[in-house]
N, C-alpha and C positions, 0 to 999 in steps of 0.2 A: 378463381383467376389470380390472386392475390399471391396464394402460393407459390403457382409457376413465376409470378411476376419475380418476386426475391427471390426464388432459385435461380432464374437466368440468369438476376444480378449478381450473387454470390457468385457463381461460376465465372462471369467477366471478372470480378473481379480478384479470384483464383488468377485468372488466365493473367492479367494485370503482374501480380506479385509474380508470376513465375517467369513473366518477359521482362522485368527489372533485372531479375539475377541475384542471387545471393540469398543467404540470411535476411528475414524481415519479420518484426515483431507487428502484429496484428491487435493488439491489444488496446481499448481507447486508454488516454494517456492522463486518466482522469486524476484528481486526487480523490483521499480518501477521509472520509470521516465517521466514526463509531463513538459511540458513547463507552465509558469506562466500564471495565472487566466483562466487554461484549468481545466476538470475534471479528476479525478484519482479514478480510481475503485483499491478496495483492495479486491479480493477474499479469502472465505474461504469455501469450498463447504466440506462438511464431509459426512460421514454412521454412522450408530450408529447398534451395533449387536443386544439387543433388546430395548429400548424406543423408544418411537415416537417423543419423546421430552427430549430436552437437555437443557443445561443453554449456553449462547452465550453472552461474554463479546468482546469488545475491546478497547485495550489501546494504549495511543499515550506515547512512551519513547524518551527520551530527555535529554542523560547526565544522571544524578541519579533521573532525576524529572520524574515519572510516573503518568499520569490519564488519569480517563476513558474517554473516545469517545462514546461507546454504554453501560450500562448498568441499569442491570432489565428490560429486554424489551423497552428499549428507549436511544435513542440518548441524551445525557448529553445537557443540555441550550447552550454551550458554541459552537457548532456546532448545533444546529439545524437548524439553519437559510440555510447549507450550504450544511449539509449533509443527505444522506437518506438513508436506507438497500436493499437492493438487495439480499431476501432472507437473507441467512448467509454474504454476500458480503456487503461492505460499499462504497460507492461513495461519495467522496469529490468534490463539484465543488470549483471555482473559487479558485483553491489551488495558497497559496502565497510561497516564499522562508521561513517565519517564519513556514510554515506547514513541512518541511524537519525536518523526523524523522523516528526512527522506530515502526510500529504500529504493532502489537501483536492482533491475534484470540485465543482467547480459549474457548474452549467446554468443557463442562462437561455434563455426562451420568451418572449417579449413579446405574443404575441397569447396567450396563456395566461391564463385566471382567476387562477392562480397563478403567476408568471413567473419564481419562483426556488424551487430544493433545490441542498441540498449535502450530503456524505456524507464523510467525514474518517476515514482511516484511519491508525493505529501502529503504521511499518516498524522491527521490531529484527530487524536482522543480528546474527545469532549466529557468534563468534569460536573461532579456536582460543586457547584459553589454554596458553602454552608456561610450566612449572615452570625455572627457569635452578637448576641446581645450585650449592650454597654453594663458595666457591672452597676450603674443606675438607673437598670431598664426597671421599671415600674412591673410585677409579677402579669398586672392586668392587660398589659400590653405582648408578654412572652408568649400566648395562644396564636397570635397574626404571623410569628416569623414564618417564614418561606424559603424553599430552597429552588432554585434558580438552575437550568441547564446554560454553561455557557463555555465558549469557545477556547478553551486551551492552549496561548504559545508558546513554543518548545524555551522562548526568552522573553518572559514578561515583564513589562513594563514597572519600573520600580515605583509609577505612581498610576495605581488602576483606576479605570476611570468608571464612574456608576454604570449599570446596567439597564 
């Protein structure tokens, strides 16, 4: 019973988007988080009310510095090597702490009532934080250091605060 239950409701809520009109990004508008030199998917899954075909950019923001990632039907030189589409969807592998930013989907539909959505999402790479011992750390004490998983901001605080 379960099943038919969510297919009714997907299908309302098909019927939903297509009685809005236009371009509409379907995607939750989650942020993202991965650990370093793992992969990060960035969804962007949409409908379009009539074209079959949209225009599909993305962009890496960065402070006031904006550029592309995907654009004209191709992944930008500067990620090639790393990234690849998934559909409307973008997968970053071997994301570093310098990839923490926010990346931007937009669509465009011209024969659309509504011919643009966008959807922006915040990638933080999460690091290892490595403890460097005092250079009067005592040898007997150097067995206990630990290294720590913790959160990465793209502008961190010039005085960190313990963990």
């Amino acid at each position: 019973m379960a099943p038919l239950v969510a297919f009714l409701l997907s299908l309302n809520l098909l019927e939903l988007i297509h009685r809005a009109g236009g371009v509409t990004i379907i995607s939750p508008d989650k942020d993202v988080e991965v650990k370093e030199f793992e992969t990060a998917t960035l969804p962007c899954d949409y409908v379009l009310e009539r074209e079959s075909h949209a225009r599909l950019e993305w962009k890496r923001i960065a402070g006031e510095h904006i550029s592309f990632v995907y654009f004209d039907g191709q992944i930008v030189e500067k990620y090639r090597e790393r990234a690849t589409m998934l559909g409307p969807s973008i997968v970053l592998e071997k994301v570093t702490r310098a990839d923490t930013a926010t990346y931007r989907c937009e669509v465009t539909a011209k024969q659309d009532n509504k011919i643009f959505a966008e959807i922006s999402f915040k990638l933080v790479v999460l690091g290892e934080e490595r403890h460097t011992p005092a250079p009067d750390t005592p040898a007997s004490h150097l067995h206990n250091s630990q290294s720590r998983t913790a959160r990465i901001h793209p502008h961190p605080s010039p005085h960190p605060s313990p963990l």
